[in-house]
SEPA-157085 format. One record per residue (C-alpha): x, y, z; residue in one letter. Coordinates in steps of 0.1 Angstrom, whole numbers, plus 5000, padded with zeros to 4 digits. Each point is the difference from the previous one (the first is absolute). Layout:
     x     y     z  aa
     X     Y     Z   a
...
This chain:
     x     y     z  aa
  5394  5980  6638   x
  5023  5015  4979   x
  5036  4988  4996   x
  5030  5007  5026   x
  5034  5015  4988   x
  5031  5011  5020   x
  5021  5030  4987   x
  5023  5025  5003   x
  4993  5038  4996   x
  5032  5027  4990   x
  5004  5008  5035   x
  5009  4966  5005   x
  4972  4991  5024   x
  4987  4966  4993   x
  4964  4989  5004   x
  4973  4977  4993   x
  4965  5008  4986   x
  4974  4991  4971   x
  4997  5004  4965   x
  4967  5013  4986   x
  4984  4980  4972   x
  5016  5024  4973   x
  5031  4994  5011   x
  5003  5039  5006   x
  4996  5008  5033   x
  5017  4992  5036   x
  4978  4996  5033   x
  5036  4998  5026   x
  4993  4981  5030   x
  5016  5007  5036   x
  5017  4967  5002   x
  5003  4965  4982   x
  4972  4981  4992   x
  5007  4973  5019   x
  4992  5023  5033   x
  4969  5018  5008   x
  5007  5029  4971   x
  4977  5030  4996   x
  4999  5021  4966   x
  5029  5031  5008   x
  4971  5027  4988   x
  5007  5009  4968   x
  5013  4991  4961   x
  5027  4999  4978   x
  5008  4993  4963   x
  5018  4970  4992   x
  5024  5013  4979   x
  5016  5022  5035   x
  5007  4966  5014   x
  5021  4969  4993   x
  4988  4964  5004   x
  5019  4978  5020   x
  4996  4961  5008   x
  4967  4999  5013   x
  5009  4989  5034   x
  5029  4991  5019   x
  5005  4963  5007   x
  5023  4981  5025   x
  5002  4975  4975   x
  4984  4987  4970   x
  4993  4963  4996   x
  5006  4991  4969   x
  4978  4970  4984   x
  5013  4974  4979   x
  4975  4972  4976   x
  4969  5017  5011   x
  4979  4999  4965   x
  4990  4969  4980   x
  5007  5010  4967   x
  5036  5006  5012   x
  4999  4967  5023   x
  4992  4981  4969   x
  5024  5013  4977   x
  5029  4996  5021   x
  4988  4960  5005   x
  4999  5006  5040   x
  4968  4991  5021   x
  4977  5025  5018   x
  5019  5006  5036   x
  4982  4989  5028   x
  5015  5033  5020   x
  5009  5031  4986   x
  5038  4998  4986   x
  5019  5036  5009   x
  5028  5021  5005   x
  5005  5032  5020   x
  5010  5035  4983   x
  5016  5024  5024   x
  4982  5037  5007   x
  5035  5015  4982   x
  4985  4983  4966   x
  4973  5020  5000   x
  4994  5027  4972   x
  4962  5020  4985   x
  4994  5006  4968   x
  5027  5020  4976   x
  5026  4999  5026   x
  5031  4981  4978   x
  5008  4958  5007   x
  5034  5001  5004   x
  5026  4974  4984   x
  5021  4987  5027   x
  5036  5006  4998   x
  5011  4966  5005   x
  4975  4985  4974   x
  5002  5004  4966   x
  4975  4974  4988   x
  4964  4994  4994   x
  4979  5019  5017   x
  4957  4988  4996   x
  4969  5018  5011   x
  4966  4983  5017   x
  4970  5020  4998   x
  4982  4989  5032   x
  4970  5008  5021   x
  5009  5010  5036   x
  4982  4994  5030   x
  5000  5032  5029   x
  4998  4986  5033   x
  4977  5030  5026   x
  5003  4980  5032   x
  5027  4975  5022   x
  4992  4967  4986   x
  5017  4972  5020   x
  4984  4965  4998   x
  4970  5013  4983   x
  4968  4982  4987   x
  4990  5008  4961   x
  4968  5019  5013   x
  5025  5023  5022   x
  5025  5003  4974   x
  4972  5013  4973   x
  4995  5023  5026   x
  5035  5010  5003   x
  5010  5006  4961   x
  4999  5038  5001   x
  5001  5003  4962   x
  5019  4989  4966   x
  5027  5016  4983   x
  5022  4989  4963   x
  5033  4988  5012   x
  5032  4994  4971   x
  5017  4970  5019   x
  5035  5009  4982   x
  5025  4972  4998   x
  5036  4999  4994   x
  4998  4963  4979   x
  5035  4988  5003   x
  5005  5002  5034   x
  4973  4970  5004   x
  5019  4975  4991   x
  5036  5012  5007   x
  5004  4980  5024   x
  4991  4965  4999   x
  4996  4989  5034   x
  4980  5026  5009   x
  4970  5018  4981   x
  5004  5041  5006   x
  4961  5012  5000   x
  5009  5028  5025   x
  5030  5013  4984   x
  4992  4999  4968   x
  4963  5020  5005   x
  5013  5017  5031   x
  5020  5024  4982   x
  4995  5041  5010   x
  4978  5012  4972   x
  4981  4965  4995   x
  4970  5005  5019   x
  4975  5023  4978   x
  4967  5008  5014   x
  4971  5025  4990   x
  4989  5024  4988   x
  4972  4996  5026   x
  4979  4975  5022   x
  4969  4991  4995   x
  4980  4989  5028   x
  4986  4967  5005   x
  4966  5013  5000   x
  5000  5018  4965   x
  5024  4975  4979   x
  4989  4967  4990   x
  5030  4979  4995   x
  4982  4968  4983   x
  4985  5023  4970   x
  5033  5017  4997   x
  5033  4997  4977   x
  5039  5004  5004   x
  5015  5014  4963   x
  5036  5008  4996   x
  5016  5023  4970   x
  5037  4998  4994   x
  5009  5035  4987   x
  4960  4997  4988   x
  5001  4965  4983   x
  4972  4980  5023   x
  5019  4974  5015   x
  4976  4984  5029   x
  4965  5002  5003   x
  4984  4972  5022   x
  4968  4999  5022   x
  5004  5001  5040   x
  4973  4973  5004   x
  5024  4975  4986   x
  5015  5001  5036   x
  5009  4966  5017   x
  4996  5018  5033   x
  4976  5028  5003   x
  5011  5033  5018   x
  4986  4994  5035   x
  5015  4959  4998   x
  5033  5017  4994   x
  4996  5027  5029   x
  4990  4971  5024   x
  5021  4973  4992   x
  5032  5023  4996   x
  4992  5014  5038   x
  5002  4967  5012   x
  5036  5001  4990   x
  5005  5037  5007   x
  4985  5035  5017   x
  4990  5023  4973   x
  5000  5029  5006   x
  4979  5033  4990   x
  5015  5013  4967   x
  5014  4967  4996   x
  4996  4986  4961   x
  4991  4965  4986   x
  5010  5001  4964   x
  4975  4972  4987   x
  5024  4984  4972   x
  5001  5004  4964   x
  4985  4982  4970   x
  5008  4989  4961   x
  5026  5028  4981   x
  5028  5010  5024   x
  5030  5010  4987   x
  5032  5022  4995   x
  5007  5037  5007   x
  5027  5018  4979   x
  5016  5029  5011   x
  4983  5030  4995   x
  4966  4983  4996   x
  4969  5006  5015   x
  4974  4977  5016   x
  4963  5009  5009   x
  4980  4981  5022   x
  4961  5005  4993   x
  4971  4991  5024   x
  4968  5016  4994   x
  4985  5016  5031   x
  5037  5004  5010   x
  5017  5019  4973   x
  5035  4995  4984   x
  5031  4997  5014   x
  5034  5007  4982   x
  5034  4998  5004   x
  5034  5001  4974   x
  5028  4976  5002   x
  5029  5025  5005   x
Protein backbone atom coordinates (compact mmCIF):
# COMPACT_ATOMS: atom_id res chain seq x y z
CA UNK A 1 0.00 0.00 0.00
CA UNK A 2 1.37 2.96 -0.67
CA UNK A 3 2.79 5.36 2.00
CA UNK A 4 0.47 7.73 4.41
CA UNK A 5 1.21 11.55 4.67
CA UNK A 6 -0.60 14.37 6.49
CA UNK A 7 -0.59 18.01 5.00
CA UNK A 8 -1.72 21.16 4.64
CA UNK A 9 -3.16 22.73 1.46
CA UNK A 10 -3.20 26.97 0.91
CA UNK A 11 -6.55 27.18 2.09
CA UNK A 12 -5.35 25.97 5.22
CA UNK A 13 -7.36 22.77 5.36
CA UNK A 14 -5.36 19.98 6.64
CA UNK A 15 -5.69 16.26 5.63
CA UNK A 16 -4.28 12.93 5.41
CA UNK A 17 -3.86 10.81 2.31
CA UNK A 18 -1.25 8.69 0.19
CA UNK A 19 1.64 9.27 -1.79
CA UNK A 20 1.95 7.48 -5.21
CA UNK A 21 5.15 5.58 -5.89
CA UNK A 22 6.56 8.63 -7.90
CA UNK A 23 6.25 10.70 -5.23
CA UNK A 24 3.96 12.95 -7.57
CA UNK A 25 0.70 12.52 -6.88
CA UNK A 26 -1.95 12.86 -3.74
CA UNK A 27 -4.96 10.23 -3.30
CA UNK A 28 -6.68 12.61 -0.04
CA UNK A 29 -8.59 10.55 2.25
CA UNK A 30 -11.81 11.60 4.26
CA UNK A 31 -10.32 11.11 7.60
CA UNK A 32 -7.11 9.73 9.44
CA UNK A 33 -5.94 6.59 8.84
CA UNK A 34 -6.23 5.31 11.96
CA UNK A 35 -10.33 5.41 11.37
CA UNK A 36 -12.21 3.65 8.68
CA UNK A 37 -10.87 6.29 5.78
CA UNK A 38 -12.18 6.12 2.25
CA UNK A 39 -10.16 7.81 -0.77
CA UNK A 40 -11.92 11.77 -0.97
CA UNK A 41 -12.40 11.01 -5.05
CA UNK A 42 -9.96 12.66 -6.72
CA UNK A 43 -5.91 13.96 -7.01
CA UNK A 44 -3.62 16.43 -6.45
CA UNK A 45 0.04 17.35 -7.09
CA UNK A 46 2.34 17.34 -4.35
CA UNK A 47 3.93 20.40 -4.79
CA UNK A 48 -0.03 22.28 -3.91
CA UNK A 49 0.41 20.84 -0.57
CA UNK A 50 2.69 20.91 2.54
CA UNK A 51 3.79 17.89 4.54
CA UNK A 52 3.29 17.94 8.04
CA UNK A 53 4.27 15.33 10.89
CA UNK A 54 2.81 12.37 9.66
CA UNK A 55 0.36 11.89 12.45
CA UNK A 56 -0.49 13.38 15.53
CA UNK A 57 0.64 11.74 18.72
CA UNK A 58 -0.47 12.12 22.39
CA UNK A 59 2.96 11.32 23.22
CA UNK A 60 5.93 9.84 21.96
CA UNK A 61 7.90 7.33 23.91
CA UNK A 62 11.13 7.85 23.63
CA UNK A 63 13.70 4.66 23.75
CA UNK A 64 16.86 4.69 25.42
CA UNK A 65 19.98 1.47 24.88
CA UNK A 66 17.83 -0.26 22.47
CA UNK A 67 20.75 -1.46 19.83
CA UNK A 68 23.78 -3.61 20.57
CA UNK A 69 26.26 -1.94 18.81
CA UNK A 70 25.42 1.10 20.91
CA UNK A 71 24.80 -1.14 24.17
CA UNK A 72 28.36 -2.32 23.71
CA UNK A 73 30.08 0.76 23.11
CA UNK A 74 28.76 2.56 26.03
CA UNK A 75 29.96 -0.66 28.35
CA UNK A 76 26.19 -1.12 29.66
CA UNK A 77 24.31 -4.60 29.34
CA UNK A 78 21.41 -5.43 27.12
CA UNK A 79 18.11 -4.13 29.30
CA UNK A 80 15.91 -6.72 30.35
CA UNK A 81 12.83 -4.05 29.70
CA UNK A 82 12.76 -1.33 27.42
CA UNK A 83 14.52 1.87 29.08
CA UNK A 84 12.35 5.28 28.02
CA UNK A 85 11.31 8.66 28.29
CA UNK A 86 8.11 10.38 27.22
CA UNK A 87 8.18 13.46 24.56
CA UNK A 88 5.17 15.63 24.84
CA UNK A 89 2.66 16.10 21.54
CA UNK A 90 3.92 20.06 21.70
CA UNK A 91 7.52 18.47 20.53
CA UNK A 92 6.33 17.38 17.58
CA UNK A 93 7.49 18.81 14.12
CA UNK A 94 7.40 17.13 9.96
CA UNK A 95 9.90 17.49 7.77
CA UNK A 96 11.42 21.19 6.85
CA UNK A 97 9.54 22.85 9.54
CA UNK A 98 12.65 24.63 11.66
CA UNK A 99 14.10 22.95 15.38
CA UNK A 100 14.04 25.74 17.36
CA UNK A 101 17.00 26.69 19.93
CA UNK A 102 15.41 27.25 23.20
CA UNK A 103 15.76 30.61 24.73
CA UNK A 104 16.97 29.48 27.94
CA UNK A 105 19.62 27.07 26.45
CA UNK A 106 22.51 28.08 24.75
CA UNK A 107 24.51 24.80 24.72
CA UNK A 108 24.83 21.57 22.85
CA UNK A 109 22.27 20.62 21.03
CA UNK A 110 22.63 16.55 19.28
CA UNK A 111 20.46 14.77 16.76
CA UNK A 112 19.28 10.80 16.84
CA UNK A 113 18.26 9.48 13.68
CA UNK A 114 15.68 6.81 14.77
CA UNK A 115 13.17 4.48 13.53
CA UNK A 116 9.65 5.08 14.87
CA UNK A 117 7.08 2.80 15.65
CA UNK A 118 3.02 4.01 14.62
CA UNK A 119 0.75 2.54 16.93
CA UNK A 120 -3.16 1.87 14.69
CA UNK A 121 -5.12 0.41 17.67
CA UNK A 122 -5.56 0.96 21.85
CA UNK A 123 -2.90 -1.35 23.13
CA UNK A 124 -3.20 -1.85 26.94
CA UNK A 125 -1.69 -5.03 28.43
CA UNK A 126 -1.12 -6.42 25.08
CA UNK A 127 0.51 -9.79 24.01
CA UNK A 128 3.44 -9.55 21.21
CA UNK A 129 1.07 -11.31 18.60
CA UNK A 130 -1.63 -8.46 19.33
CA UNK A 131 0.87 -5.72 19.37
CA UNK A 132 2.26 -6.85 15.77
CA UNK A 133 -1.06 -6.49 14.95
CA UNK A 134 -1.46 -3.07 16.34
CA UNK A 135 1.85 -1.23 14.78
CA UNK A 136 0.05 0.71 12.08
CA UNK A 137 3.30 1.56 10.25
CA UNK A 138 7.01 3.17 10.62
CA UNK A 139 8.08 6.46 10.29
CA UNK A 140 12.11 8.39 10.70
CA UNK A 141 12.02 10.23 13.89
CA UNK A 142 15.14 12.97 14.79
CA UNK A 143 15.06 12.46 18.75
CA UNK A 144 16.67 16.07 19.32
CA UNK A 145 18.41 16.63 22.62
CA UNK A 146 19.42 19.65 24.41
CA UNK A 147 22.97 17.82 25.99
CA UNK A 148 23.66 19.97 28.88
CA UNK A 149 20.61 19.89 30.56
CA UNK A 150 21.27 15.97 31.29
CA UNK A 151 23.47 16.34 33.73
CA UNK A 152 22.71 19.77 35.21
CA UNK A 153 21.58 18.66 37.86
CA UNK A 154 23.12 15.97 39.82
CA UNK A 155 20.57 14.48 41.85
CA UNK A 156 18.33 14.12 39.27
CA UNK A 157 18.85 12.97 35.48
CA UNK A 158 16.53 15.46 33.13
CA UNK A 159 15.54 12.86 30.04
CA UNK A 160 12.19 14.73 29.72
CA UNK A 161 13.26 18.21 29.78
CA UNK A 162 16.09 18.05 27.97
CA UNK A 163 14.28 16.03 24.69
CA UNK A 164 10.90 17.50 25.61
CA UNK A 165 11.68 20.74 24.25
CA UNK A 166 8.81 22.40 21.54
CA UNK A 167 10.51 21.71 18.18
CA UNK A 168 12.34 18.32 19.48
CA UNK A 169 10.04 15.76 18.21
CA UNK A 170 10.64 15.45 14.23
CA UNK A 171 8.63 12.91 12.42
CA UNK A 172 8.12 12.07 8.60
CA UNK A 173 7.96 12.67 5.75
CA UNK A 174 5.52 9.68 5.64
CA UNK A 175 4.40 6.24 7.17
CA UNK A 176 4.94 3.29 5.77
CA UNK A 177 2.74 0.59 6.68
CA UNK A 178 3.65 -2.46 8.50
CA UNK A 179 2.60 -4.58 5.70
CA UNK A 180 4.94 -2.95 2.89
CA UNK A 181 8.17 -2.00 4.99
CA UNK A 182 10.43 -4.54 6.28
CA UNK A 183 12.14 -3.12 9.29
CA UNK A 184 14.92 -6.06 9.75
CA UNK A 185 16.33 -5.51 6.01
CA UNK A 186 16.25 -1.79 6.52
CA UNK A 187 18.81 1.13 7.53
CA UNK A 188 18.67 4.49 9.67
CA UNK A 189 21.50 7.07 7.88
CA UNK A 190 21.95 10.52 9.16
CA UNK A 191 23.77 13.60 7.12
CA UNK A 192 24.74 16.67 9.09
CA UNK A 193 24.43 19.50 6.59
CA UNK A 194 25.16 16.30 3.94
CA UNK A 195 28.27 14.74 5.73
CA UNK A 196 26.83 10.93 6.61
CA UNK A 197 26.92 10.81 10.17
CA UNK A 198 24.83 7.48 11.22
CA UNK A 199 24.00 4.66 9.22
CA UNK A 200 23.21 1.50 11.30
CA UNK A 201 20.92 -1.56 10.53
CA UNK A 202 17.36 -1.88 12.47
CA UNK A 203 17.93 -5.63 12.95
CA UNK A 204 20.60 -4.79 15.47
CA UNK A 205 17.53 -4.07 17.79
CA UNK A 206 17.63 -5.52 21.43
CA UNK A 207 13.84 -5.43 21.41
CA UNK A 208 12.03 -5.93 18.20
CA UNK A 209 9.09 -3.56 17.29
CA UNK A 210 6.10 -5.68 18.47
CA UNK A 211 8.37 -6.61 22.08
CA UNK A 212 8.46 -2.86 22.50
CA UNK A 213 4.65 -2.22 21.65
CA UNK A 214 3.73 -5.06 24.21
CA UNK A 215 5.93 -4.70 26.89
CA UNK A 216 5.61 -0.75 26.90
CA UNK A 217 1.55 -1.27 27.11
CA UNK A 218 1.94 -3.11 30.09
CA UNK A 219 3.21 0.09 31.56
CA UNK A 220 1.04 2.40 29.56
CA UNK A 221 -2.24 2.81 27.02
CA UNK A 222 -1.05 3.68 23.67
CA UNK A 223 -2.95 5.14 21.88
CA UNK A 224 -3.78 5.44 17.91
CA UNK A 225 -1.23 7.92 16.41
CA UNK A 226 0.79 7.34 19.34
CA UNK A 227 4.78 6.93 18.41
CA UNK A 228 7.53 4.54 19.73
CA UNK A 229 10.72 6.01 18.64
CA UNK A 230 12.87 2.66 18.69
CA UNK A 231 16.38 4.25 19.95
CA UNK A 232 19.37 5.16 18.11
CA UNK A 233 22.66 3.39 17.25
CA UNK A 234 26.70 4.19 16.80
CA UNK A 235 27.38 8.13 15.39
CA UNK A 236 25.18 10.61 17.28
CA UNK A 237 26.25 13.78 17.72
CA UNK A 238 26.03 17.74 17.78
CA UNK A 239 23.84 20.21 15.91
CA UNK A 240 25.18 23.81 15.22
CA UNK A 241 23.03 26.46 14.51
CA UNK A 242 21.97 26.77 11.27
CA UNK A 243 22.63 23.13 10.35
CA UNK A 244 20.66 20.73 8.87
CA UNK A 245 20.05 17.06 9.71
CA UNK A 246 18.37 14.31 7.41
CA UNK A 247 17.08 11.24 8.62
CA UNK A 248 17.05 8.50 5.75
CA UNK A 249 14.95 5.23 5.80
CA UNK A 250 14.41 3.58 2.61
CA UNK A 251 10.78 2.67 2.02
CA UNK A 252 10.13 5.77 4.26
CA UNK A 253 11.86 8.66 2.65
CA UNK A 254 13.88 11.52 4.29
CA UNK A 255 13.14 13.66 6.85
CA UNK A 256 14.82 17.14 7.43
CA UNK A 257 14.95 19.75 9.69
CA UNK A 258 17.61 22.96 10.43
CA UNK A 259 18.81 23.99 13.74
CA UNK A 260 17.60 27.64 13.88
Amino acid sequence: MANWIRFSRADGAVGFGTLSEDGRRVTPFDRSPFESAEPAGHEFDVEDITLLAPCQPGKIVALWNNFYALSKKLDKAPPTHPLFLIKPARSVIGTHEAIRRPISYSGKIAYEGELGIVIGRRCSSVSVEEAEAAIFGYTCVNDVTAGELLQEDPNFPQWCRAKGFDTFGCLGPTIATATGFDWRAARVITTLDGVERQNYPLDDMIFTPAEQVSLISHDMTLEPGDVIACGTSLGIGSIKDGAEVSVSIEGIGTLVNRLL
